[in-house]
N, C-alpha and C positions, 0 to 999 in steps of 0.2 A: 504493500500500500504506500501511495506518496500524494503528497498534496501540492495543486498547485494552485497558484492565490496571482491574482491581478492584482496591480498596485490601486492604492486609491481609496476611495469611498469615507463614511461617516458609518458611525455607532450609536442606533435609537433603538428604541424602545424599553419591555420590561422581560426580564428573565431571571429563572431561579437556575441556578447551576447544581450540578449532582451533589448529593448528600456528602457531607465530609467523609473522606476517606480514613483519617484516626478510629475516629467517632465508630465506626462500620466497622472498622477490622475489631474492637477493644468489647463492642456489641456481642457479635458472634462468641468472642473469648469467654467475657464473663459470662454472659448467657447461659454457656457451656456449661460452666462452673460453678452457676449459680443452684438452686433448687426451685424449683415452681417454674414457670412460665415466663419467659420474656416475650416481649414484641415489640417491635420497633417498624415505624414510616419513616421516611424521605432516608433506605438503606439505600449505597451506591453500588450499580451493579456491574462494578467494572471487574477485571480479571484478577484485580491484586486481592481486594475482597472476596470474590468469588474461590483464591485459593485458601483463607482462612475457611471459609463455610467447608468446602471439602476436605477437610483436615483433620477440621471437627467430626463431620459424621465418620468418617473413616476410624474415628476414636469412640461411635457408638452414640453419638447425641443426634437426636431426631428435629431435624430443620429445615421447616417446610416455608417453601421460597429461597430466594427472593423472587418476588413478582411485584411490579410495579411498583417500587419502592418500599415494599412491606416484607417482613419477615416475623417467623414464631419458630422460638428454642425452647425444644423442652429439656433444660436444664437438669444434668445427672447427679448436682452436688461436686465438691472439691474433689471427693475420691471414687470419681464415678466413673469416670474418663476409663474405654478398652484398650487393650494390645492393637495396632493397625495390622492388618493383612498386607499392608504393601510401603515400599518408601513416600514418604508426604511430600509433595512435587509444592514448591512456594513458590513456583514459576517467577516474576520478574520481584517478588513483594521482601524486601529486607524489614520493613516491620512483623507477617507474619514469621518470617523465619526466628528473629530476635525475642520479640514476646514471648512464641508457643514453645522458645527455649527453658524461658523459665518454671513453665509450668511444666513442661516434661523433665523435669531436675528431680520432682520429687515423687514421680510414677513411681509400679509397683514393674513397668513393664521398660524393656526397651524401643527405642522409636529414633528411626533416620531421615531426616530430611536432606532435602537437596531443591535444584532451583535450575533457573535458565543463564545461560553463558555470562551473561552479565552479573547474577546473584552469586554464581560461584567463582567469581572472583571481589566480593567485594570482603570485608574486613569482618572477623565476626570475635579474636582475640577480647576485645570489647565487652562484651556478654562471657564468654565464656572463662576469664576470668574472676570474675566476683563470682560468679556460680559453685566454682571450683573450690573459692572461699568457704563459700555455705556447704561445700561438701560432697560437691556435683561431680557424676563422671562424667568425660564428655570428649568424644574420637574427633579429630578435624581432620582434612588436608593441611597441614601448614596456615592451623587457624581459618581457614575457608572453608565453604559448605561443598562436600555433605559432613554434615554433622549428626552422630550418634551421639544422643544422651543413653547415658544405660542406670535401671531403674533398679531398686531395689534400694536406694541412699538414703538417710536420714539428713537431712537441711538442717544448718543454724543459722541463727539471725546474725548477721553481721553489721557493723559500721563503716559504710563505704564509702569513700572520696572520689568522685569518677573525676577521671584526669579530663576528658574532655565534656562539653555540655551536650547532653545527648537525651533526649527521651525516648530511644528504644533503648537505653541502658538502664535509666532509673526506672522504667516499667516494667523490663527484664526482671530487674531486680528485685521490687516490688512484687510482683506476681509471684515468684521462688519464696517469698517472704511470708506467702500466706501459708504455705507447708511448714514453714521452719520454725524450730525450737526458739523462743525467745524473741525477743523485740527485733526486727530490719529498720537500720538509719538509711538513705541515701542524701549525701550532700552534694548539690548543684555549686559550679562554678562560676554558671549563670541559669537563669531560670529558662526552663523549658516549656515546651506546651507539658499542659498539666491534666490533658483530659482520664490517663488512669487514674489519677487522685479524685478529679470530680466523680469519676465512674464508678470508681469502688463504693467512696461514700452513697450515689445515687443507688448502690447493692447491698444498702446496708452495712458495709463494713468500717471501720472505724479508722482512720487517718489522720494523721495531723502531719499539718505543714507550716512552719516559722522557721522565720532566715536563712530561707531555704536547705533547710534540715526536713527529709519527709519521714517520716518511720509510720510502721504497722507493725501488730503483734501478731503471730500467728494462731491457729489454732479458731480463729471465730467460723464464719458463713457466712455466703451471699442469699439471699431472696432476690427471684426473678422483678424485671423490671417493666414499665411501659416507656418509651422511649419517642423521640421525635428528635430525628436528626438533622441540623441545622445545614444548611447548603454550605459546602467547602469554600474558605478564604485560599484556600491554593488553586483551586479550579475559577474562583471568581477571580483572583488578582489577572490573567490573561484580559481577563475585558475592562478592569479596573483602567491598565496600562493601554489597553486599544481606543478606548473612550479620552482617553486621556491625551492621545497622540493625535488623532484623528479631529480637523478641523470640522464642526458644527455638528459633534457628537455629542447627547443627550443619553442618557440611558438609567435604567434602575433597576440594582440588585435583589431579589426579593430575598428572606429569611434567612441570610448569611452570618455563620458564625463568626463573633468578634471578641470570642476567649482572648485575653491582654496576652496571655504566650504567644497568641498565633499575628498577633495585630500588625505584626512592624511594616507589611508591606503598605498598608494607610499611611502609617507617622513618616514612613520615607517617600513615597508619591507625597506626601502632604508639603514634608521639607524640599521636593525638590518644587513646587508651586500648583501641584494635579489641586482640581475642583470636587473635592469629593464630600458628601455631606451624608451624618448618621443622620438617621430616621427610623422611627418609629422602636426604640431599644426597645426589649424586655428579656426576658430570662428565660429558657424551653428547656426541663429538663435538669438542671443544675448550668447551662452554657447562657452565656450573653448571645445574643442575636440582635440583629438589625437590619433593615433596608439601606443602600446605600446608590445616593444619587451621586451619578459624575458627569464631568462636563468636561468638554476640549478645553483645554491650558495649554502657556507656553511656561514647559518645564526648562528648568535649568539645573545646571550641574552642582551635585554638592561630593561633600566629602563624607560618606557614610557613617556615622556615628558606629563604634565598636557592639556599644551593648544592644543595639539592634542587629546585630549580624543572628542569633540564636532565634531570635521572633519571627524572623522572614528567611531563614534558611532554603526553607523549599521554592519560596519566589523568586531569588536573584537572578535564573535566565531571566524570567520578562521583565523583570525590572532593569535587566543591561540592557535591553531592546528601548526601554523610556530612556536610560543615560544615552544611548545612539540617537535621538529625536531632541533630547536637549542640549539647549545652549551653553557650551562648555563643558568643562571637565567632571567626571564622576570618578570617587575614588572607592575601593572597597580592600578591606584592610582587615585580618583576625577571621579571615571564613576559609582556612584549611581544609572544613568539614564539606567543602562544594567538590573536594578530586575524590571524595569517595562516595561519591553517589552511585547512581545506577551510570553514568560516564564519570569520568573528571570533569565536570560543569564548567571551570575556569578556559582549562585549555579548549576544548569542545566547542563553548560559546563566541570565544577569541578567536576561532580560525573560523566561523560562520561570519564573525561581524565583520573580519579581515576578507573575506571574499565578498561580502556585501559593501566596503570600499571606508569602511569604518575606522581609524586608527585605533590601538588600544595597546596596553602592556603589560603584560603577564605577571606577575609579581607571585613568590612563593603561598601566600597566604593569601591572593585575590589581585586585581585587574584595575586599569586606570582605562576608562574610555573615554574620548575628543566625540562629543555629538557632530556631528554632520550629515552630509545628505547616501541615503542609501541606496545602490543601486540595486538591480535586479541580480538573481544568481542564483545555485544548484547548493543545497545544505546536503549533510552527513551529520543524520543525530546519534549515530554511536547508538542506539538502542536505546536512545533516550528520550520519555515522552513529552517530559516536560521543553528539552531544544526543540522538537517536532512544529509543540505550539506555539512556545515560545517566536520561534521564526516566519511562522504563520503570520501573529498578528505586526511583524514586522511589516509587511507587506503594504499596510497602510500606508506606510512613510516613506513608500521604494519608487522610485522610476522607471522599474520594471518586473516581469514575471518574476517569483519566489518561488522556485521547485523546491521542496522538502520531501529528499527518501527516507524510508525505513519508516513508515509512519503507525506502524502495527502495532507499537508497543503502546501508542494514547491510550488505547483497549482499556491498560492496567488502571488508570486512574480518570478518564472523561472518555466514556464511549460512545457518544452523541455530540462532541466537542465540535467537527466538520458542519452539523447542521445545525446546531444550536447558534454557531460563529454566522454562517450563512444568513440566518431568520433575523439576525441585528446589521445586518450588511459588511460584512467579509465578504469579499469576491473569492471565495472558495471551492474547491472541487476533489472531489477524490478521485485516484485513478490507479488501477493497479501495474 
C-alpha cells in the first residue's frame, strides 16, 4: 500500500478520530485480569490492539468484539489467565509486547512472544530488567523479542528508578507488581502518560502517585469496568498540524483525550503560534476530554522546551512536518527515545524532509529544522506508520505530488486515517 497526496487544499469540518490507542490496549489487559464484566465504546480497531485482544483469548479470556467501537471481557481474575497453545505474535505493537510482559512474570505457565521485523528488533532490556528484579525468568535474543517469560516464579515488590522516562516500563512494572510480595515503587525521571494508574484505580485497585513516586501493593483485585474511550491525541495531533499548516483551514476535534501526560503536542503547536482552542472539557471515565477547535496560523520556529519532549513523544514526526511550514528555526533536544521506535524517527524523518528540499541537522539526541518551502517527492517510512502520515499531511505545504511507500503499517494505529484525511480535504489516494 502507498499513498499519494496532491499538494494543496484546506482542513474543514468536524471529526472524531479513532479511540486512543493506550487506553485500548490497557482495556483489553485489565479486562482480562479483572473479575466481572468489562465493556468498553469508542475501542480502536486497528492491528496493534487487535494483537493484545488475541493474546488475551489465546490465554483463555472470552472477548466478544471489537465491532464498531465496542467491546465485552469476561474477565478471568488475576490468576485466571491459560497456558497459550501457540507463540503470541505482537505483530508491529511494542506496548503489547512490554505490558503482557509483566503480567506473564508471574504465571503459573510459560508463554513466548514475538512480533514483526520491526518489533524484533526494537529494545526490550528495559522491561526485562526490573522484572528480573522482582524475580522474573525471562529468555531474549540479545535483549530483543522473542521473548520467553517462564512461569512458575514468585514476584517481589521492588523500588525502581527507571533510567529512562518511559510508560511501557513503569506499567510493565506496575502490572508485575500486582503479583508481587510487598509494596512496587516506580520512580519517573519525568512524568509519563499515566493512563495505567488512572486505569487500575478506575478497576478498583489502589494507587498512589506523588512526586512522581507511583507504588501499589500487591495481592488486592480488579472489578470489571464500563469504559468510554476518548479519541486518540496521537491520531488527532496529524490534523491538529494539517489544520494548522493549511491556509483557511477550520476544523473540530470531537471527544479527544487531553490526559496532561499526553498534552504536549497543544503546548508546542501553541508555542510555536497554531490557533487551537479547548472546548467543551469534562472528565469520561477517570481521562480529561475535550473538543478542540483549530484554525490556519502562521507558525514559527521555536526551541523545544526539554520537559515536553516525554508528553509529545509519539507526535514529533508531525510536529517536524509544522517546524518545515514555519518561519525559522525549530530545535529539538533530550528525545533519544524517537531512534527507538518502530524506525529511528530522527534519522527517518530527516532524510524524508531532506528529499522534500527541507534543510535540517541531525543531532544525537534530536534535529534542528530551517522551515521553508516543500517540494514534491517519493518517502520510505521504514515500516513506520506514524512517517507514512506524518508525510501525508505534508503535502499540504508541497508544490508537488507526495508519494508515500510502505503505507501498510497505519493499519496498526489509524485504519481509516486515508478516508477520514480525505472527508476534511487531503487530496489523498490509496494505491497498491
Amino acid at each position: 500500500m502507498r499513498f499519494q497526496v496532491k499538494p494543496g487544499g484546506s482542513i474543514t469540518g468536524r471529526l472524531r478520530a479513532p479511540g486512543d490507542k493506550s487506553i485500548s490496549h490497557r482495556t483489553i489487559m485489565l479486562g482480562s485480569i479483572a473479575e466481572g464484566i468489562t465493556e468498553a465504546t469508542g475501542f480502536l480497531e486497528g492491528q496493534d490492539a487487535l494483537c493484545t485482544v488475541n493474546a488475551f483469548r489465546a490465554m483463555g479470556v472470552t472477548i466478544d468484539g471489537p465491532r464498531d467501537g465496542q467491546v465485552r471481557i469476561q474477565g478471568v481474575g488475576l490468576h485466571g489467565l491459560k497456558e497459550p497453545n501457540e507463540t503470541l505474535d505482537m505483530g508491529n505493537s511494542g506496548t503489547s509486547i512490554r505490558l503482557i510482559s509483566g503480567l506473564l512474570a508471574a504465571q503459573s505457565f510459560d508463554a513466548t512472544m514475538t512480533g514483526d521485523a520491526s518489533l524484533t528488533k526494537r529494545p526490550m532490556g528495559r522491561v526485562i530488567t526490573p522484572l528480573q528484579q522482582m524475580g522474573a525468568v525471562i529468555d531474549s535474543h540479545d535483549e530483543r523479542p522473542p521473548l520467553t517469560v517462564r512461569g512458575g516464579q514468585s514476584l517481589k515488590g521492588i523500588h525502581y528508578v527507571m533510567p529512562m522516562a518511559s510508560a511501557q516500563v513503569k506499567s510493565c512494572v506496575l502490572l508485575a507488581g500486582l503479583y508481587a510480595e510487598g509494596r512496587t515503587s516506580v520512580i519517573e525521571p519525568a512524568p509519563t502518560r499515566d493512563h495505567t494508574e488512572r486505569m487500575l484505580q478506575g478497576f478498583g485497585y489502589a494507587v498512589d502517585s506523588e512526586n512522581g513516586v507511583i507504588s501499589l501493593s500487591g495481592g488486592g483485585n480488579l472489578q470489571g469496568a464500563q469504559l468510554d474511550i476518548p479519541a486518540d491525541i496521537s491520531s488527532a495531533a496529524f490534523f491538529l498540524v494539517a489544520a494548522s499548516i493549511s491556509e483557511g483551514s477550520d476544523l473540530i476535534l470531537e471527544h479527544v483525550g487531553i490526559n496532561p501526560t499526553r498534552s504536549g503536542v497543544i503546548t508546542i503547536l501553541t508555542l510555536m503560534g497554531a490557533d487551537i482552542e479547548i472546548m467543551n472539557e469534562r472528565t469520561v471515565g477517570g481521562e480529561p476530554v475535550a473538543d478542540l477547535s483549530v484554525r490556519s496560523a502562521k507558525l514559527k520556529g521555536i526551541e523545544i522546551p526539554e520537559e515536553l519532549v516525554p508528553l509529545a513523544i509519539d507526535e514529533f514526526p508531525v510536529l517536524f512536518i509544522a517546524a518545515a511550514c514555519a518561519d525559522g528555526e525549530t530545535v529539538l533536544s533530550g528525545a533519544e527515545e524517537l531512534r527507538v521506535k518502530e524506525s529511528d524517527r530522527i534519522a527517518s524523518m530527516a532524510e524524508g524532509l531532506t528529499r522534500l528540499g527541507i534543510a535540517n541537522e541531525v543531532m544525537p539526541d534530536g534535529i534542528r529544522i530551517q522551515g521553508g518551502r516543500m517540494t514534491g517527492g517519493e518517502i520510505d517510512t521504514y515500516h513506520d506508520h506514524r512517517i507514512a502520515m506524518s508525510f501525508s499531511i505534508a503535502a499540504l505545504r508541497a508544490n508537488g505530488d507526495i508519494i508515500v511507500n510502505d503505507c501498510d503499517h497505519v493499519a496498526t494505529s489509524f485504519p481509516n486515517f486515508a478516508s477520514l484525511s480525505k472527508g476534511i480535504g487531503l487530496r489523498i489516494t490509496e494505491a497498491l
